[in-house]
Every structure is written in structure tokens, then in C-alpha cells.
LUMLO-633313 format. One record per residue: residue number from 1; residue in one letter; x, y negated, z negated of N, C-alpha, C, O in turn. Coordinates in steps of 0.2 Angstrom, whole numbers. Example, Ala and Ser with C-alpha at 12.3 -4.5 7.8 and 13.67 -1.06 7.14 Angstrom:
% LUMLO-633313
REC seq type  n_xx  n_yy  n_zz ca_xx ca_yy ca_zz  c_xx  c_yy  c_zz  o_xx  o_yy  o_zz
REC   1    A    66    28   -39    62    22   -39    66    16   -39    71    17   -42
REC   2    S    64    11   -35    68     5   -36    64     0   -39    67    -6   -40
This chain:
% LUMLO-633313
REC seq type  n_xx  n_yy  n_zz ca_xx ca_yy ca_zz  c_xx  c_yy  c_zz  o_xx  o_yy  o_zz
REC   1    X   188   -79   129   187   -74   124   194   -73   120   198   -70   123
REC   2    X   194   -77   114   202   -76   111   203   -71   106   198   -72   103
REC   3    X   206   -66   104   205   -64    98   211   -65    93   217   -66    96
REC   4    X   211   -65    88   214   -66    81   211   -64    75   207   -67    71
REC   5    X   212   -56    76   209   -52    70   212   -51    67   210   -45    67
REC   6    X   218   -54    62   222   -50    58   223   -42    55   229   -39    53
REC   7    X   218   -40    56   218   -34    53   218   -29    60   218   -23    58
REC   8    X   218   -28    64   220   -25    70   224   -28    77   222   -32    80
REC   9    X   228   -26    78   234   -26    83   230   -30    90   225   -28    92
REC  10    X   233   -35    91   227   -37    98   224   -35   105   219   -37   108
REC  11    X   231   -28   106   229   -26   113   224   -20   109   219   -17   113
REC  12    X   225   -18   103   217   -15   101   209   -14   103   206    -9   106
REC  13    X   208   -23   100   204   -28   103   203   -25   113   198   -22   115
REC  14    X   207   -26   114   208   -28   122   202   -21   125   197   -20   129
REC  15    X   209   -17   122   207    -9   125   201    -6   120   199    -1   123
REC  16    X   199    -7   117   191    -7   115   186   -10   119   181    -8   121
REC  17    X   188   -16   122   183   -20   126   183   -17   133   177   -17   135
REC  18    X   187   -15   137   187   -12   142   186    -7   142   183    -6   147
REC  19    X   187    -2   136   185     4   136   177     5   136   175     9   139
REC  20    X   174     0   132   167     1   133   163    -2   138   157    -1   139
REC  21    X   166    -5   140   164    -6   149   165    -1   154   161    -2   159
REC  22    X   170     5   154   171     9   156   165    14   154   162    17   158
REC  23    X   165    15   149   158    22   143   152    16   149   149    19   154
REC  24    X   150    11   148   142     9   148   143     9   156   139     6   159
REC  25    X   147    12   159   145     9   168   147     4   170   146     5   176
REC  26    X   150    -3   169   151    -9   169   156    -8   175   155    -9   181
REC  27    X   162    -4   173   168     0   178   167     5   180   167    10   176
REC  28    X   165     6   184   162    14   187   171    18   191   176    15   193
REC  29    X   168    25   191   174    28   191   177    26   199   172    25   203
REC  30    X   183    25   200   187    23   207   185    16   206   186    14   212
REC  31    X   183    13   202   185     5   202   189     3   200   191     5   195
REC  32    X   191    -4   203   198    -6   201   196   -12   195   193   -17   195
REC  33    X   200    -9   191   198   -15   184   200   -22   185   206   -21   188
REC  34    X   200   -28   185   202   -36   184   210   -34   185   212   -28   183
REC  35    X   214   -38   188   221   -37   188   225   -39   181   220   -41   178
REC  36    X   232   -40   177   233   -42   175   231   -50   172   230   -53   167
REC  37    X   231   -53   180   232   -60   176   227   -65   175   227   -71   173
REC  38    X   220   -58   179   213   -61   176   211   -59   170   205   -61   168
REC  39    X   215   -53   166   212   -52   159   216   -56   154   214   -59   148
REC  40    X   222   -57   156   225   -61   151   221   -70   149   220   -72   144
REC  41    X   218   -71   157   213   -78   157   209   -77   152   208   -81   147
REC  42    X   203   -69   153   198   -70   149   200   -68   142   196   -70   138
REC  43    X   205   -64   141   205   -63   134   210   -66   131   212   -63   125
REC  44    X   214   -72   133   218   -76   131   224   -74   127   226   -77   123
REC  45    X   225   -68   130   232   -65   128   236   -64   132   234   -65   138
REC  46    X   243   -61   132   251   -60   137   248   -54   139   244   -50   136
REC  47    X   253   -54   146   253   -49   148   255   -41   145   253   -35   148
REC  48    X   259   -42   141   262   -39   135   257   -33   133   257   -27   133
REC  49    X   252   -38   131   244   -35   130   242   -33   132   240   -27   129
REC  50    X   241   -34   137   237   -31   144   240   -24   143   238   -20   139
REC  51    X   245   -23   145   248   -20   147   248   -13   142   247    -8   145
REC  52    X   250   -14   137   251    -9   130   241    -7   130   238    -2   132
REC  53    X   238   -12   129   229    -8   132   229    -3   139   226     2   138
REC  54    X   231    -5   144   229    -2   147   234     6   147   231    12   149
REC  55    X   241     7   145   243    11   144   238    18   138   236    23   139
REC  56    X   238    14   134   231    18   127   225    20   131   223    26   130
REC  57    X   221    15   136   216    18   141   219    25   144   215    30   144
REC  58    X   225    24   149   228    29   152   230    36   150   232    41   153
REC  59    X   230    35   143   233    40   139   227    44   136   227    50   134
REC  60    X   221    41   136   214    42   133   209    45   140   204    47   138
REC  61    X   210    45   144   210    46   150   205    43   154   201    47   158
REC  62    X   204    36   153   200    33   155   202    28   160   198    27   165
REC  63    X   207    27   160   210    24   169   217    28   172   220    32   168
REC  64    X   219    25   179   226    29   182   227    22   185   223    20   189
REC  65    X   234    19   183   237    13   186   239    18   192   241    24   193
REC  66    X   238    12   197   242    15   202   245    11   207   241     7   210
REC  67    X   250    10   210   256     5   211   253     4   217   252     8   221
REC  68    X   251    -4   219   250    -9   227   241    -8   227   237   -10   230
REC  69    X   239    -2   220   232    -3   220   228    -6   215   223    -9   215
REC  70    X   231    -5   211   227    -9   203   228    -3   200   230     2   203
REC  71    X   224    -2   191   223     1   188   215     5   190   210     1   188
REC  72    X   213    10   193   206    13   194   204    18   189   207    22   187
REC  73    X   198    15   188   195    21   183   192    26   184   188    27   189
REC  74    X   194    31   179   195    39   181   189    43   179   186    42   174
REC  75    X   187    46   183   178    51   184   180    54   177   185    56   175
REC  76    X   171    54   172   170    55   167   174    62   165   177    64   160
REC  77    X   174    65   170   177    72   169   184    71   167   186    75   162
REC  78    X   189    67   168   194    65   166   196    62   158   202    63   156
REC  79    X   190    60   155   188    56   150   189    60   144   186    65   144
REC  80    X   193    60   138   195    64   133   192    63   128   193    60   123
REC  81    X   185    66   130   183    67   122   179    69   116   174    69   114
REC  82    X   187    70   115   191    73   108   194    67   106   196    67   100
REC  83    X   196    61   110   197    58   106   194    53   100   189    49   102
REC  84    X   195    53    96   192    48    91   189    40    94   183    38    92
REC  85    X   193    37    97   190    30   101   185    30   104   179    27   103
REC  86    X   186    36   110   181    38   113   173    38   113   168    35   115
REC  87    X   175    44   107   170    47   103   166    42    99   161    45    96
REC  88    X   166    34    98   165    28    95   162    26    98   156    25    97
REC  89    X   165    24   103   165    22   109   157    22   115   154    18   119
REC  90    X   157    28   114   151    34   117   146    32   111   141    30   113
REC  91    X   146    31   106   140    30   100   141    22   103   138    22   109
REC  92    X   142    17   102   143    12   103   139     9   109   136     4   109
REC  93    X   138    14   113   137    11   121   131    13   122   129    11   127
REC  94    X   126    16   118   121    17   117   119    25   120   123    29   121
REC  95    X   113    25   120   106    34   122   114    38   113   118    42   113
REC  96    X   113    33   108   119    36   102   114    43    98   115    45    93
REC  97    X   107    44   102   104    48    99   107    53   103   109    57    98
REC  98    X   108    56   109   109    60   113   115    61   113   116    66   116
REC  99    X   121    57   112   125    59   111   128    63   105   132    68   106
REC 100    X   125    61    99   126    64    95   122    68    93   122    69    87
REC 101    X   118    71    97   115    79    99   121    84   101   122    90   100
REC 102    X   125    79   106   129    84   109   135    85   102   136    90   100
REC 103    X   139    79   100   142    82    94   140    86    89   143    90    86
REC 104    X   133    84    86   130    92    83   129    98    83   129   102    79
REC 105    X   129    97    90   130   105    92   136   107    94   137   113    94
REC 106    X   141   102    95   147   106    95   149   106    86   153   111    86
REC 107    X   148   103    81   150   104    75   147   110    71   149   113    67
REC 108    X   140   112    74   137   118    74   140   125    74   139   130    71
REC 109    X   146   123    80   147   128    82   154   129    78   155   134    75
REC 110    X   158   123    78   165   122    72   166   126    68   169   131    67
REC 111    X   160   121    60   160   121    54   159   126    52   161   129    47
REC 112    X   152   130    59   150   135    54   156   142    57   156   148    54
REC 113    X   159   141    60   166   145    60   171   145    55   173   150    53
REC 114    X   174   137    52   176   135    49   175   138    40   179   140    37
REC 115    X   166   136    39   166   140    34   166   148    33   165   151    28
REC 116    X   167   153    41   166   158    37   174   159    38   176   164    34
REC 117    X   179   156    41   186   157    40   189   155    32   194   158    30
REC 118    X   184   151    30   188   148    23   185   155    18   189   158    14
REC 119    X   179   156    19   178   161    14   182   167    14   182   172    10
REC 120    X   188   167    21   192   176    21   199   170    18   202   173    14
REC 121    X   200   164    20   206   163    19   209   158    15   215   156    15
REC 122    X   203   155     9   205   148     6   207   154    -1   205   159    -4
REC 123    X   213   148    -2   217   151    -8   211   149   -15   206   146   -14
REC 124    X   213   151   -21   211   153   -28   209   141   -29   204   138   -30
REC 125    X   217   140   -26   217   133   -28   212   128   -25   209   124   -27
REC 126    X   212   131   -17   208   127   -14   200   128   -15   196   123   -14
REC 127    X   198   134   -16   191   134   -18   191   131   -23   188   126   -22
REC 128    X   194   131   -28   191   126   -34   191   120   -32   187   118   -36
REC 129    X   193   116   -28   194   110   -25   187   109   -21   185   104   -23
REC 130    X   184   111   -17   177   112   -15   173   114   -18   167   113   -16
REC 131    X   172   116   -23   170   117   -30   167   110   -32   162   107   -32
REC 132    X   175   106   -35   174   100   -36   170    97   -33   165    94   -36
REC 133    X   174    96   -27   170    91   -22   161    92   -21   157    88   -21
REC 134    X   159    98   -22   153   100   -22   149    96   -29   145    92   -29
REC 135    X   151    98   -33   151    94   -38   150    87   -40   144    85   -41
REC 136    X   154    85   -40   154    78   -36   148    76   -32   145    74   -36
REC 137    X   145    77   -26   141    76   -25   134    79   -27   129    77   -24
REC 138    X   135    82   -31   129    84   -35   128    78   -42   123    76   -43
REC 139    X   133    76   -45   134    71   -49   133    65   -45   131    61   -50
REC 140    X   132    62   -40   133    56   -36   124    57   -34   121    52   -33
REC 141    X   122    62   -35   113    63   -34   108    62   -38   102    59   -37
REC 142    X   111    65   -44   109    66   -51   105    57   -52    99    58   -53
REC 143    X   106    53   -52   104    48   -52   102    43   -47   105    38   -46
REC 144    X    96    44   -44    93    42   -38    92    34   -39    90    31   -35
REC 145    X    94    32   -44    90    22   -46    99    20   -45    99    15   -42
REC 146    X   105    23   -47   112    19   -47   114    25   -39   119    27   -40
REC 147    X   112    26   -37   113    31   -30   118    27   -27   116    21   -26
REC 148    X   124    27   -24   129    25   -21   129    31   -13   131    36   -12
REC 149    X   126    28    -9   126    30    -2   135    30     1   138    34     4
REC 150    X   139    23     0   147    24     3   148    28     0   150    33     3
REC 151    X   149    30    -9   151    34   -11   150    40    -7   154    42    -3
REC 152    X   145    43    -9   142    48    -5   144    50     2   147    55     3
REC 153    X   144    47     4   147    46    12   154    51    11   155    56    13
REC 154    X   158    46     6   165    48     8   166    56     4   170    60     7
REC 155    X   164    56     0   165    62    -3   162    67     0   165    72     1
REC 156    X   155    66     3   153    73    10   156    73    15   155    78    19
REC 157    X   160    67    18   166    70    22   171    72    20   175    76    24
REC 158    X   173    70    14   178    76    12   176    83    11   178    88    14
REC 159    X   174    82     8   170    91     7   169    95    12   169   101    11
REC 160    X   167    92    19   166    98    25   172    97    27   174   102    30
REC 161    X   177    90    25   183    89    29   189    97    26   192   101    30
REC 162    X   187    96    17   191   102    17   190   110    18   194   114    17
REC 163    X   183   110    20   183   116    23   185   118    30   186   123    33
REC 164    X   186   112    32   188   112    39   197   116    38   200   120    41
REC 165    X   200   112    33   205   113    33   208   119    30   214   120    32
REC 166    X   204   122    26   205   128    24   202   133    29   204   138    26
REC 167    X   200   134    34   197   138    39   207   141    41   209   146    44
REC 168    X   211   137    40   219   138    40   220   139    48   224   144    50
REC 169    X   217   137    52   216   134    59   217   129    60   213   124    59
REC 170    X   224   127    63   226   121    63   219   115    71   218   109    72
REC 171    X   218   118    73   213   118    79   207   119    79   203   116    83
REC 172    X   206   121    76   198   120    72   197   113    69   192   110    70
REC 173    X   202   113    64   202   107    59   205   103    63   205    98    60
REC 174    X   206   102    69   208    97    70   200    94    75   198    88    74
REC 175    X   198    97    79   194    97    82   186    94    79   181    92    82
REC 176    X   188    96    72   183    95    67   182    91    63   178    90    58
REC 177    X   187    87    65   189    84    61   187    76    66   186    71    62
REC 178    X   187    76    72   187    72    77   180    70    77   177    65    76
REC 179    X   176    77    77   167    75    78   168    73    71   171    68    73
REC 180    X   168    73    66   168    69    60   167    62    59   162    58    58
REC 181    X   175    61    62   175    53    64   167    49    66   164    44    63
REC 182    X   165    55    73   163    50    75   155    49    74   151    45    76
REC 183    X   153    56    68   149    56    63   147    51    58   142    48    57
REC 184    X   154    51    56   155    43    52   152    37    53   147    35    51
REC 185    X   155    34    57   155    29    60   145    29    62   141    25    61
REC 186    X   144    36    65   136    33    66   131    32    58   128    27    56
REC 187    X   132    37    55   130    37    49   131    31    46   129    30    40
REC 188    X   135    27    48   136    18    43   130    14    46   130     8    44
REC 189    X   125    17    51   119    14    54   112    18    49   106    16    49
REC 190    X   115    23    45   106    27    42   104    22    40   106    16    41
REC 191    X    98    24    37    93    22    34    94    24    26    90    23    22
REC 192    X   100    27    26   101    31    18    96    32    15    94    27    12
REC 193    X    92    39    15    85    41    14    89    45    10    94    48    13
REC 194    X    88    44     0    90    49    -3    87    58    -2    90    63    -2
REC 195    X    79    56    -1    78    61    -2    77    67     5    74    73     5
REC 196    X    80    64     9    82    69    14    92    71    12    94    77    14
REC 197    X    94    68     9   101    68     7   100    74     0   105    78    -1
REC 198    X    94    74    -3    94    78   -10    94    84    -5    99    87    -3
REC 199    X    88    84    -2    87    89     2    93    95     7    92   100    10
REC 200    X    97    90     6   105    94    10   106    97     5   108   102     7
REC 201    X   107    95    -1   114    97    -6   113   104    -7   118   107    -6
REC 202    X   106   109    -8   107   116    -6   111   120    -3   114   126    -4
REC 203    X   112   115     4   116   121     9   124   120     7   129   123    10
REC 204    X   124   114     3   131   112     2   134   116    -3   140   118    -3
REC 205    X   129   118    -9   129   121   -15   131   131   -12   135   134   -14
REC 206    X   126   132    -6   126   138    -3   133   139     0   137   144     0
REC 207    X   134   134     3   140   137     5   148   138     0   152   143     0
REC 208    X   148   132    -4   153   133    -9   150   139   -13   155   142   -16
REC 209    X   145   141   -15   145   149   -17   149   155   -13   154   159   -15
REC 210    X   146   156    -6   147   158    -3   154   159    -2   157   164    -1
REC 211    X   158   153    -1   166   154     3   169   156    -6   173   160    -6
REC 212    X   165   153   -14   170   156   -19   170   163   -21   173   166   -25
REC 213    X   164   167   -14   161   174   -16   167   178   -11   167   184   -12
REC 214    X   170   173    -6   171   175    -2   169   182     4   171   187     7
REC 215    X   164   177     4   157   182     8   156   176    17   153   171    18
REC 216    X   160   180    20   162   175    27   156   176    32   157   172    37
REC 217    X   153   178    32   145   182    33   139   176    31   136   172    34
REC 218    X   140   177    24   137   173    18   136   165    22   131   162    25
REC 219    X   146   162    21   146   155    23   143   153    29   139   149    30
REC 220    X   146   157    33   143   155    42   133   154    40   130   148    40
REC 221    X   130   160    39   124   158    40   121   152    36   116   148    38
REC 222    X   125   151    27   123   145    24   124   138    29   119   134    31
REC 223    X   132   138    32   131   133    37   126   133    42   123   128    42
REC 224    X   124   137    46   121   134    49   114   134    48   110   131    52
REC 225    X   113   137    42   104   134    39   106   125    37   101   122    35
REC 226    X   111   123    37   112   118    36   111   113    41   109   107    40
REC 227    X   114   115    47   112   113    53   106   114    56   105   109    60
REC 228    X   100   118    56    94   117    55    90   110    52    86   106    55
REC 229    X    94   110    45    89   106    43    93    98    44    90    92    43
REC 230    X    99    98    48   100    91    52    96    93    57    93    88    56
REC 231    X    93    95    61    91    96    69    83    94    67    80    90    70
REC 232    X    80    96    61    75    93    58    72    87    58    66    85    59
REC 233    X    81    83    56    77    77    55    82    69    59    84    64    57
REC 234    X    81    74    65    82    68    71    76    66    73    72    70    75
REC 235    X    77    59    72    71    54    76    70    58    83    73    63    86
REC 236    X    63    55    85    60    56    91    62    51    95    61    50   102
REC 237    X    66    45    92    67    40    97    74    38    98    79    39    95
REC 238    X    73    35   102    82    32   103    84    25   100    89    22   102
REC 239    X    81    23    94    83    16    93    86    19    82    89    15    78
REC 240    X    83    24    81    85    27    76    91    32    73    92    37    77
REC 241    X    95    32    69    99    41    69    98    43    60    99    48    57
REC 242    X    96    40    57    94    41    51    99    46    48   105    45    49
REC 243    X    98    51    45   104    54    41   106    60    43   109    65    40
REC 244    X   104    60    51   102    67    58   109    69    56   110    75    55
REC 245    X   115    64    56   122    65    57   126    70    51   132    70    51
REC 246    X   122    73    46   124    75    40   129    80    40   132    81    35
């Protein structure tokens, strides 16, 4: 297995591959992964590679090199994640319906903090900026036959993106920023069902009233009448995530 992907570094590659064999079970924790100079065989790269991958896993905390033992992988509990690969990675490896139960409920608990900090703490400028963005998304609706889902996409993560940031919580926003990612990344599988998507833009419109009234009371519960109507509309099954991830 050779790779040459231009557009990403090759121990990338590497350390994606491994790491999802560690997520799926394939390396169970306290085992020892392929030695160097049996990955370099199957992935037809220098040890250079190897090497700079396994360091990224260790820092992610998915294995612990250990000198006359090999590199052994590290009990789930060790596992970071918060981090963005990770959290990909976990969607990736499948049950992506249950997992990303459990990041909705941790984003439940974020955003809707998040928006009731932006309504005591977002300046004059930044409100009008979420304004926009609201906006915007109301315009991107307005027309159901030329409807652009990527558009859409990007601009409703910007939009919760900048309330995350205005919550003026360097830790919050960042943490919120992470389930985001890997929010993203699932939603590039919906079914882009506008009218479950029309169906959101209310709580989107409530909350940007709310943080411009600044009514921090107000935003929290608009959040998470929002998160309701995500929990709404998760599939019954595992082979689906529809627009659950909104």
C-alpha cells in the first residue's frame, strides 16, 4: 500500500491508518503495533515516516513507544478526545450514530453556555456580525429550488462558530470548536433534507435576538430548544445521521 497524495504530508496518511485500527479494535490496548520495518514494507515508505506518524499517535494519546518493547497501545482512557483527528476518526470507525450522541450532548452542554455568555459579553460589533451571519442563512433558505447545502454548511458553522467565540472563553471556544470539526465532517454524509434545515432556522433567528437583547437567560434556553429539535431528528438506526448533527 503506497501512498502519493499530494495534497497531505505522507506520514499523515500513515498515522490515519493506524490510528483507525487502533478506534476499530484491530490494535487492542497493550498491543504492540508492527515494528518499524514491517510498516515501512506495507506502506512503502522510510522510516522517517514511520516515525514522525507514530510520534503524532503518541502525542494524541493513542500509543506509548517503549524502548526493547515496541510501540504498545494505550487503554481508551488515555485517548484525547478533544482532539480533532480523533474525533474523525471515532466517526469513521463506525456505531457514527452513537457517537455522535455523545458529542451532542457534550455540544448541548457548550453552546448553550456559550450563547448565554455571548449575550452578557459580545461587543456592539460582534453582534452585528451574527446578525449577519443569521442573515445569511436566512437568504441561503429563502430559495428552496437553487438551495446550496455546502454553502449552507459553511456559514452555519460559522455562525455557532462565532458565538462560541464571543462567549470571550478562550476554553469554551476552543473545546467547541473541536465538537464542531467533527460535526462537520459527519454532516458531509446527510441526506440534506431542506426542510428539516428550514425547520432549524427559528432557533438560529431566537437566539441571535436574544444575545442582541442581551438576555443570557433568553439565549441559553433558545439554545437548547435547538438541541431538542436535533435529538428529534436522529435516525432510529445506525446506517443513517441525516441533519441530527445540526
Amino acid at each position: 500500500m503506497v501512498y502519493r497524495n499530494i495534497h497531505r504530508k505522507l506520514y499523515e496518511h500513515i498515522e490515519e491508518a493506524i490510528g483507525l485500527r487502533i478506534i476499530k479494535g484491530e490494535y487492542k490496548p497493550k498491543d504492540t503495533i508492527p515494528n518499524e520495518e514491517a510498516l515501512c514494507v506495507e506502506f512503502g515508505v522510510s522510516r522517517g515516516v514511520i516515525r514522525e506518524a507514530v510520534k503524532v499517535l503518541h502525542k494524541k494519546g493513542l500509543v506509548w513507544p517503549r524502548p526493547k518493547i515496541g510501540t504498545q497501545v494505550q487503554p481508551k482512557t488515555q485517548w484525547n478526545l478533544f482532539d480533532s483527528d480523533v474525533l474523525i476518526w471515532k466517526l469513521k470507525a463506525g456505531q457514527q450514530l452513537r457517537f455522535l450522541k455523545q458529542v451532542t450532548e457534550v455540544r448541548t452542554i457548550i453552546e448553550s453556555e456559550a450563547a448565554k455568555l455571548s449575550a452578557e459579553r459580545a461587543t456592539e460589533e460582534e453582534i452585528i456580525e451574527i446578525k449577519n451571519l443569521c442573515n445569511q442563512l436566512e437568504g441561503i433558505l429563502n430559495d428552496e429550488v437553487k438551495f446550496n447545502y455546502e454553502m449552507y454548511l459553511q456559514v452555519d458553522m460559522e455562525f455557532h462558530s462565532t458565538i462560541l467565540e464571543t462567549s470571550h472563553n478562550e476554553l469554551l471556544a476552543q473545546i467547541g470548536r473541536t465538537m464542531r470539526v467533527a460535526v462537520q465532517t459527519a454532516r458531509q454524509a446527510d441526506i440534506h433534507d431542506i426542510q428539516v434545515i428550514l425547520a432549524s432556522q427559528p432557533f438560529h433567528a431566537a437566539i441571535t435576538q436574544a444575545i442582541e437583547r442581551k438576555d443570557p437567560d433568553l439565549a441559553y434556553q433558545a439554545s437548547l430548544e435547538m438541541f431538542e429539535q436535533v435529538w428529534k431528528n436522529f435516525p432510529e438506526n445506525q446506517n443513517g445521521i441525516t441533519n441530527a448533527g445540526k
